[in-house]
C-alpha positions as CSV (number, residue, x, y, z in Angstrom):
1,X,-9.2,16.3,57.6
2,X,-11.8,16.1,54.6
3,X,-11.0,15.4,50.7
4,X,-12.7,16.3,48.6
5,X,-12.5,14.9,44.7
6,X,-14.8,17.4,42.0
7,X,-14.7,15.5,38.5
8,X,-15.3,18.3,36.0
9,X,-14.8,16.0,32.8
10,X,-14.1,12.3,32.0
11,X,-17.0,10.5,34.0
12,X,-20.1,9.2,31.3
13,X,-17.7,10.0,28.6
14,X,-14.5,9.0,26.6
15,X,-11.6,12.3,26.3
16,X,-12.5,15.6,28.5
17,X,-10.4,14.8,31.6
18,X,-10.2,17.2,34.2
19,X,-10.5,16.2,38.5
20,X,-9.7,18.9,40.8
21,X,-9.0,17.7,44.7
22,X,-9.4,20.0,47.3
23,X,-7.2,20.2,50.8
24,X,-9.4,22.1,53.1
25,X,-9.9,25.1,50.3
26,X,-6.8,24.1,48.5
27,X,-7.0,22.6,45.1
28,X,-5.3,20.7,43.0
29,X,-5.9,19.8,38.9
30,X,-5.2,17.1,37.8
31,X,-5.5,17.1,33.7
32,X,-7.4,19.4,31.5
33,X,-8.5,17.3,28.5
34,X,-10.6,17.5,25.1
35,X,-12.8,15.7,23.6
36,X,-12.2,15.0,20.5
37,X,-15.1,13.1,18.7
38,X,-17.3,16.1,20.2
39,X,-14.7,18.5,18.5
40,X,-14.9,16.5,15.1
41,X,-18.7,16.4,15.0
42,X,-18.5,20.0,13.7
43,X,-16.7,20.1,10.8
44,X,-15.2,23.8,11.1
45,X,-14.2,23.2,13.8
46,X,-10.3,24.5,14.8
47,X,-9.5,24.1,18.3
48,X,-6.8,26.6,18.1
49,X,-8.7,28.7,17.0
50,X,-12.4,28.8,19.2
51,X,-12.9,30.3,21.8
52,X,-12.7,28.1,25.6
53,X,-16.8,29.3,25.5
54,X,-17.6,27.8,22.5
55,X,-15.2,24.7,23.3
56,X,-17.7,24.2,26.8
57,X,-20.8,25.1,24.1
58,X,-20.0,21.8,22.2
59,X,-18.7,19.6,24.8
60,X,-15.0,19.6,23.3
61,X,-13.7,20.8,27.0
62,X,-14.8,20.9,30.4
63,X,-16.7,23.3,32.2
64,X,-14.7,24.7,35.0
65,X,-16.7,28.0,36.0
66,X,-17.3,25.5,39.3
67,X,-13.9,26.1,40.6
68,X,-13.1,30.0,39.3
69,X,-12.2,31.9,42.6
70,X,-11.1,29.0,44.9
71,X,-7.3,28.6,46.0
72,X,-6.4,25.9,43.2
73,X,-2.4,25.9,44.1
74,X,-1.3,23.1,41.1
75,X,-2.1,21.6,37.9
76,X,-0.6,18.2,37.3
77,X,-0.5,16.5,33.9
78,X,-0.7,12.3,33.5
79,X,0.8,12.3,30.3
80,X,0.6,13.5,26.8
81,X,-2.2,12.6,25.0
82,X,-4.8,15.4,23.9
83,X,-7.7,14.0,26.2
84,X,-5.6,14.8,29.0
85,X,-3.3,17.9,27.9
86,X,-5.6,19.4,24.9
87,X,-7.2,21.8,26.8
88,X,-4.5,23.6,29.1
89,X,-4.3,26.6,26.9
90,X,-8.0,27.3,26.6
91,X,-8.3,26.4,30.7
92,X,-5.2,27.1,32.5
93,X,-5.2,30.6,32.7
94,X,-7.5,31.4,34.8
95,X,-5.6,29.7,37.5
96,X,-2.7,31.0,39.6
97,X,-0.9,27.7,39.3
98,X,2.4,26.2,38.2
99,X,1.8,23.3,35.6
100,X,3.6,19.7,36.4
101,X,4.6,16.9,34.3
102,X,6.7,14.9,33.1
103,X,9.2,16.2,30.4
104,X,7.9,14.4,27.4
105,X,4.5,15.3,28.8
106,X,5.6,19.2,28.9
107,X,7.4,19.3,25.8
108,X,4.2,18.4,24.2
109,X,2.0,20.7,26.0
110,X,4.3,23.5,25.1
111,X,4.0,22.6,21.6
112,X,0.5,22.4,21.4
113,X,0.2,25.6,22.6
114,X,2.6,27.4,20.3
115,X,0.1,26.1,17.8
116,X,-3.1,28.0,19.1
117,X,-3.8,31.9,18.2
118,X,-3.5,34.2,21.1
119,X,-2.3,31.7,24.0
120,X,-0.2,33.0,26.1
121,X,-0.2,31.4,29.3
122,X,1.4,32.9,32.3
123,X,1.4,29.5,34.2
124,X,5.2,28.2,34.8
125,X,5.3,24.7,33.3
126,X,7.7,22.4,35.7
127,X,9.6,19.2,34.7
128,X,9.3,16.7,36.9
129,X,10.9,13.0,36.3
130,X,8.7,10.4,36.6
131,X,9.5,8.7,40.4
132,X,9.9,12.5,41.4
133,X,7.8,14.3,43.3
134,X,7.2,18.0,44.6
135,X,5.4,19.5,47.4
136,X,3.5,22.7,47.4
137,X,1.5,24.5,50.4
138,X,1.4,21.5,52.3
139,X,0.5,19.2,49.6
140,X,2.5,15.9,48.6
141,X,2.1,15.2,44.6
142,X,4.5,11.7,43.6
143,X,4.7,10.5,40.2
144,X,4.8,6.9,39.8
145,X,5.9,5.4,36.5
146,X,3.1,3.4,35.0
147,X,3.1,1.8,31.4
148,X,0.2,3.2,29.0
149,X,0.1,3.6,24.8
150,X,2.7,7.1,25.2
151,X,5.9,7.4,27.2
152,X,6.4,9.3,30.4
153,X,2.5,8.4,31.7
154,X,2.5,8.6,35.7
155,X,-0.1,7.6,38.5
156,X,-0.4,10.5,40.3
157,X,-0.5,10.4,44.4
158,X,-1.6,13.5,46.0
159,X,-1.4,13.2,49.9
160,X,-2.0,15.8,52.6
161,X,-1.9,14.9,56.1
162,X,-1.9,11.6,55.7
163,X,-4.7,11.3,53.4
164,X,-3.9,10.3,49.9
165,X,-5.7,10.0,47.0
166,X,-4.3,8.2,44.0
167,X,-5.2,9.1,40.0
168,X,-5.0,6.1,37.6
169,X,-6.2,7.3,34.6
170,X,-4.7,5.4,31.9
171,X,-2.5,1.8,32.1
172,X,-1.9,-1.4,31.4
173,X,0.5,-3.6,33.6
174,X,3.0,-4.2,30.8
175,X,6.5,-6.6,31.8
176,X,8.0,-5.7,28.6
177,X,7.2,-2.4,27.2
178,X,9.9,-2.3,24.5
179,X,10.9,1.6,25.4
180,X,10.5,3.4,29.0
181,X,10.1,2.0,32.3
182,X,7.7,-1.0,33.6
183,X,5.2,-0.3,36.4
184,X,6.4,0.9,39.5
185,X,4.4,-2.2,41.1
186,X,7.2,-1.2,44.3
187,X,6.0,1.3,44.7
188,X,2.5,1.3,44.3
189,X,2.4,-1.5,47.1
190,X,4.2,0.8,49.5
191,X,1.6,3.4,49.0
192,X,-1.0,0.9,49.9
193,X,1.2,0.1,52.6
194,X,1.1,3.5,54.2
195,X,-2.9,3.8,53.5
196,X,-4.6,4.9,50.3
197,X,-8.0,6.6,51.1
198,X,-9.2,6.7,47.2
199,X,-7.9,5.8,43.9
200,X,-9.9,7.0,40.7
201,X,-9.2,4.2,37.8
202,X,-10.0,4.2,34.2
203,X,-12.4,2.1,32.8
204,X,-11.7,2.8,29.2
205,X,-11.1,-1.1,28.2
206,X,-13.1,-2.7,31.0
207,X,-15.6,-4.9,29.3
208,X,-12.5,-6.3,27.8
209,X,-11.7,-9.6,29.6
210,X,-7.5,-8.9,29.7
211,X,-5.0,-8.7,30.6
212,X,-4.0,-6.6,28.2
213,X,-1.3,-8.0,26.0
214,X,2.4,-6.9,26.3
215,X,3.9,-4.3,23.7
216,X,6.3,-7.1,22.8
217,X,3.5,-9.2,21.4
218,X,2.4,-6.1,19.2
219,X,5.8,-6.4,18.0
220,X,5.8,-9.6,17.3
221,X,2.4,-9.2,15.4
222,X,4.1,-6.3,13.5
223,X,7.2,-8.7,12.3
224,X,4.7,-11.0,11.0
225,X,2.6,-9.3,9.0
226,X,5.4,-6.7,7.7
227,X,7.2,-9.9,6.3
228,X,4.3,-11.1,5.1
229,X,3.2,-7.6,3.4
230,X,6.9,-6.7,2.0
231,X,7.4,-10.0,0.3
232,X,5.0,-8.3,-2.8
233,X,6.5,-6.2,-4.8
234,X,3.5,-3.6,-3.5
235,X,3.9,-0.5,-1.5
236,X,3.4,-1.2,2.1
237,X,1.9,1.4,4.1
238,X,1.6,1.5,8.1
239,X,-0.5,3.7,10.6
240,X,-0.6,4.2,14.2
241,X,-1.1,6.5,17.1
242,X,0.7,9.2,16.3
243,X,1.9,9.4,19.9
244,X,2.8,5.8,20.3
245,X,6.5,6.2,19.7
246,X,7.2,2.6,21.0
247,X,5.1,1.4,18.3
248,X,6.6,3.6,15.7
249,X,10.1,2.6,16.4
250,X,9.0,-0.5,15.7
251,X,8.0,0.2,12.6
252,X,10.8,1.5,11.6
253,X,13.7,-1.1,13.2
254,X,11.4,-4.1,11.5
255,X,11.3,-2.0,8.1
256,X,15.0,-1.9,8.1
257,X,15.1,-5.3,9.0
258,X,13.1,-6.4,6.1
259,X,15.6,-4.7,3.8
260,X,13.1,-1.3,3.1
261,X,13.0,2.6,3.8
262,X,10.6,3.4,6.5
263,X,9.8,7.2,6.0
264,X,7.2,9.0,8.7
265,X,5.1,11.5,6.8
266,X,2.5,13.9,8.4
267,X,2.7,17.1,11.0
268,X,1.5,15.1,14.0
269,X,4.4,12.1,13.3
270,X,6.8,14.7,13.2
271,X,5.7,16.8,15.9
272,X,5.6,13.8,18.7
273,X,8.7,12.4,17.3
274,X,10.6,15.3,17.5
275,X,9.3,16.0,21.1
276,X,10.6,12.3,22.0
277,X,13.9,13.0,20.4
278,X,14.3,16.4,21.7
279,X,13.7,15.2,25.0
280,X,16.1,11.9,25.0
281,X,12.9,8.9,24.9
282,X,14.0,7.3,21.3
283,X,16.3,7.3,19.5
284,X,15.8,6.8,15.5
285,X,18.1,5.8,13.1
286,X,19.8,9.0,11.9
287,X,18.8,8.0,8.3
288,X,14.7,8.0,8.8
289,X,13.1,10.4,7.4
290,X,10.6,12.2,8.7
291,X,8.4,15.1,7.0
292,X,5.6,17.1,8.4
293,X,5.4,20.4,6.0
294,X,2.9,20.3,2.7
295,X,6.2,20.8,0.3
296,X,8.1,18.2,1.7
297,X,5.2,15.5,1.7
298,X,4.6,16.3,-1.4
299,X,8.4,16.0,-2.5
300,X,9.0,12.7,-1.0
301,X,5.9,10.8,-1.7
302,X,6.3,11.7,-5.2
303,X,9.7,9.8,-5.0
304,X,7.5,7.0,-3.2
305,X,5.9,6.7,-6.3
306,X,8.9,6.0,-8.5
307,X,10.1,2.9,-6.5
308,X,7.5,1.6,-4.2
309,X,8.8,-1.6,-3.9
310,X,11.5,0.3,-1.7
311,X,9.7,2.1,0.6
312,X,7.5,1.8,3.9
313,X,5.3,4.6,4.6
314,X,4.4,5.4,8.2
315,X,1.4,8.2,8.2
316,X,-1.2,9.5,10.3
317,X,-4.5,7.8,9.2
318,X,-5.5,5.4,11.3
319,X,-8.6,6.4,12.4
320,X,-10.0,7.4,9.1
321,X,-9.5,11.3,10.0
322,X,-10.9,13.3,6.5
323,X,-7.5,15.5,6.8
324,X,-5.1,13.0,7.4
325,X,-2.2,11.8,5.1
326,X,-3.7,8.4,4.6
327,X,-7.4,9.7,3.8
328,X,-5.4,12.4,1.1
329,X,-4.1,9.8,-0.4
330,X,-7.0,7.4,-0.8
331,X,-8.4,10.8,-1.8
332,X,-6.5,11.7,-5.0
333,X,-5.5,15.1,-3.0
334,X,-1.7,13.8,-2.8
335,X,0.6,12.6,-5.5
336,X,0.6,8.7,-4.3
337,X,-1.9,6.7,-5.9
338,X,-2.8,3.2,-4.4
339,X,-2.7,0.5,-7.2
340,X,-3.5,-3.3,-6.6
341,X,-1.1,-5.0,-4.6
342,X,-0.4,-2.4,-2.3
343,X,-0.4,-3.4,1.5
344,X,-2.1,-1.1,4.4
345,X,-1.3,-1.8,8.1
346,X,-3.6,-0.1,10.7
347,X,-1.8,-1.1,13.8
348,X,-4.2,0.6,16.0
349,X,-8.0,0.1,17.2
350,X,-11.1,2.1,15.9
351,X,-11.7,4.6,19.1
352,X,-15.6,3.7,19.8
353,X,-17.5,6.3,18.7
354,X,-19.4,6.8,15.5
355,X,-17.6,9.8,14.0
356,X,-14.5,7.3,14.1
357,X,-16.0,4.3,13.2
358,X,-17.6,5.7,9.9
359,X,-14.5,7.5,8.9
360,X,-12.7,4.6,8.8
361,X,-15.2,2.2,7.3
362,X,-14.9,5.2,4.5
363,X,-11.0,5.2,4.4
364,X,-11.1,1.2,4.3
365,X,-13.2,1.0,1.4
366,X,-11.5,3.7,-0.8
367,X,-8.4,2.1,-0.1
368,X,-9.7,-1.5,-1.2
369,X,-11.7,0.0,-4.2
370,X,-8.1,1.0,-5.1
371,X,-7.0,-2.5,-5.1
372,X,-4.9,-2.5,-1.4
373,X,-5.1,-5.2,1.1
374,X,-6.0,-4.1,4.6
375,X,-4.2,-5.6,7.8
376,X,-6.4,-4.6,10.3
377,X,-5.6,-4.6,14.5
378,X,-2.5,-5.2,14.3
379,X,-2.6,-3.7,17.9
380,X,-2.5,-4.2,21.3
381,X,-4.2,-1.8,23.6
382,X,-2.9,1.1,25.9
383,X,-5.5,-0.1,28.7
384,X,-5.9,-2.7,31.1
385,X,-9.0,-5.4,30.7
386,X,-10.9,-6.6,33.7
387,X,-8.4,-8.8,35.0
388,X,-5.3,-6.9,34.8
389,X,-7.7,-3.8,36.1
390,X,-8.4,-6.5,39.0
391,X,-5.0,-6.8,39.8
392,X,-4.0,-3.5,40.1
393,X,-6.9,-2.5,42.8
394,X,-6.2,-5.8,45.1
395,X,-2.2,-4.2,44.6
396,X,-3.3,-0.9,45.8
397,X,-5.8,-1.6,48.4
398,X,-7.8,2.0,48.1
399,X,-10.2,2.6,51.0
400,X,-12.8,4.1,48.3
401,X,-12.9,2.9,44.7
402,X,-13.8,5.7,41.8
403,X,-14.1,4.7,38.4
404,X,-13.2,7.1,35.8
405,X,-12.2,8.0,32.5
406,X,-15.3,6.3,30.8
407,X,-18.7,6.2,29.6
408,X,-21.5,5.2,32.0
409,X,-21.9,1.6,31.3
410,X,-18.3,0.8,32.0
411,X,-18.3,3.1,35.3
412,X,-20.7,0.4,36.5
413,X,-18.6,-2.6,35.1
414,X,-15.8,-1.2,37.9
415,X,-18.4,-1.0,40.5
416,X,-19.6,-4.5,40.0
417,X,-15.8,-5.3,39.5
418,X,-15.4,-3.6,43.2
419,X,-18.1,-5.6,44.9
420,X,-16.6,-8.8,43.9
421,X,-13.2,-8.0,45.2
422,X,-15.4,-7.3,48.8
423,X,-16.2,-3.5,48.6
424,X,-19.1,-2.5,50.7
425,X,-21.0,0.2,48.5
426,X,-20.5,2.7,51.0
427,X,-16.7,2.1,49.1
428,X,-17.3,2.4,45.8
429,X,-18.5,5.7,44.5
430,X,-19.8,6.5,41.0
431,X,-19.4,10.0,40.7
432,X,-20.9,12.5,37.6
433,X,-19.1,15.5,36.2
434,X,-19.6,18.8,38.6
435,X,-20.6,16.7,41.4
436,X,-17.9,16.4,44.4
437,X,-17.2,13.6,46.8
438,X,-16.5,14.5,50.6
439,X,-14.6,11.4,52.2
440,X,-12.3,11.4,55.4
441,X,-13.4,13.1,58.8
């Protein structure tokens, strides 16, 4: 029996991912991502609100037209993050097809699309636990717990037949993640075990050297410089991934440690919070508060103001984003002003692209013309390095070796990375979006 993989998004690029694998005419989808620094180069732009043509137009999502009219029987979700979900509600419906993921992962997706005009999907969106698995016409689909920057991420293994193809997006090989469950390294050595034909792994992080660090040690790094920051009498402000609730509850325990009132201000904080609440992931202290509508902001950090010394204040920000809290406030658009002595904590990396990197740089410098001190990378990645990335293929033993989820340089860092390990380069297959790969008999 043939396989074949069709990359539609994600390969030469950063966000957009989207990999249908076909069964003999039978498809599955596997993610349906944007891509966001494509999205923010036009400033108008409202996802919600464009059209999935004009979305293709720009580059924000992928083009499917490719696959319109075949038998695709599934789409299957990694995880939650918006380069992996952000386009289901502009793609989906044209497909036939339940939608799986995990329930964190589909308590997002059903958020995000309450939030755009006119969706209204017809596509049943399934629950699936991750270590669960489902089978539709024929077709095997296992999700295998994997540690990544958001809870509930899953390798996905699709098998038919015996053939079996795994999708490894986005990991690290974390022993302590703080929250959720460690790599199912078990498992993932049975599946080699029973004979894995390919395995498409992210390359997001590989010119990094690794292994990635442990979410513990971003803790640590956290205590330290939140002591260090809280001992002025300034007001200490942290940002983050809005999505990395292991990271925020971090925030928050160490706040309260310190002896100050960790508030989480900003619609995307709340929204991903509540999801992880709602859901059963975290659970935060019953005090915290946490406010997402323009009144409320505006209520509390006006009481910020009065006692600053008192407070931490956790908000969106971190990548410099012109219409986050963080940037408002730098701004003059909220009622918080930053005064000398004030502390600012980005615990999270500049996404590389230059839309990102010169929003920040901005951000930075209006915040330090203010008179704050900046903490910056206070962070560990979501990723794995070379090594770590090294590790998990000699673990998984795939026939065929497909690097993905990256731009074109670091595709060929995992092909070089996959003739050291031994792969002849008949193995190892850089693939380009809209272009299918045909393995098996």
């Amino acid at each position: 029996m043939s396989v074949e993989i069709l990359p539609l998004g994600g390969l030469g690029e950063v966000g957009k991912n989207m990999t249908a694998l076909g069964f003999d005419g039978n498809y599955i989808i596997v993610d349906m991502g944007i891509r966001l620094d494509s999205i923010m180069a036009f400033e108008e732009a409202e996802i919600g609100k464009m059209s999935r043509e004009e979305l293709i137009n720009i580059n924000g999502i992928p083009d499917d037209n490719i696959l319109h009219g075949r038998k695709v029987k599934a789409i299957v979700l990694t995880h939650g993050h918006l380069d992996h979900i952000g386009a289901v509600g502009k793609l989906a419906y044209a497909y036939n097809a339940p939608i799986y993921g995990t329930p964190f992962t589909i308590e997002l997706t059903r958020r995000l699309l309450r939030e755009e005009s006119g969706v209204r999907l017809k596509n049943e969106l399934i629950t699936v636990n991750p270590g669960g698995s489902v089978r539709t016409h024929g077709i095997d689909i296992e999700f295998i717990n994997a540690t990544h920057s958001i809870l509930h991420t899953v390798f996905v293994s699709v098998r038919r037949d015996g053939e079996s193809v795994l999708f490894a997006s986005d990991f690290k090989l974390d022993e302590q993640p703080l929250l959720g469950e460690k790599t199912d390294r078990a498992r993932l050595r049975r599946l080699a075990s029973e004979g894995l034909l390919a395995a498409l792994i992210g390359a997001v992080r590989l010119d990094e050297p690794g292994p990635t660090k442990s979410e513990a040690h971003a803790r640590q790094m956290l205590k330290e410089v939140m002591s260090e920051a809280c001992s002025n009498n300034g007001l200490v402000i942290a940002t983050t991934f809005s999505s990395h609730i292991v990271r925020l509850k971090s925030i928050v325990d160490l706040a309260f440690d310190i002896g100050r009132t960790p508030v989480l201000v900003g619609r995307s904080l709340r929204n991903y919070c509540t999801a992880a609440m709602d859901v059963g992931l975290v659970d935060f202290p019953p005090e915290l508060s946490i406010h997402g509508r323009p009144n409320a902001v505006h209520n509390l950090l006006r009481e910020i103001n009065k006692s600053r010394s008192d407070y931490v204040l956790i908000c969106t920000g971190h990548q410099g984003e012109p219409t986050s809290v963080l940037s408002k406030i730098a701004n003059g658009q909220l009622p918080l002003d930053i005064r000398d002595g004030d502390e600012v904590i980005f615990s999270a990396s500049v996404i590389p692209n230059p839309i990102n990197e010169s929003n920040r740089e901005l951000l930075e410098t209006k915040l330090m013309a203010k008179g704050a001190h900046i903490y910056r990378d206070v962070h560990v990645s979501g990723h794995a390095g070379r090594v770590d990335t090294s590790e998990f293929i000699e673990m998984i033993k795939p026939d065929n070796l497909i690097p993905c989820h990256s731009t074109f340089d670091k595709l060929r860092l995992m092909i070089e990375l996959g003739k050291e390990l031994g792969y002849s380069d008949d193995r190892l297959h850089q693939l380009r979006n809209g272009t299918s790969l045909i393995l098996g008999d």
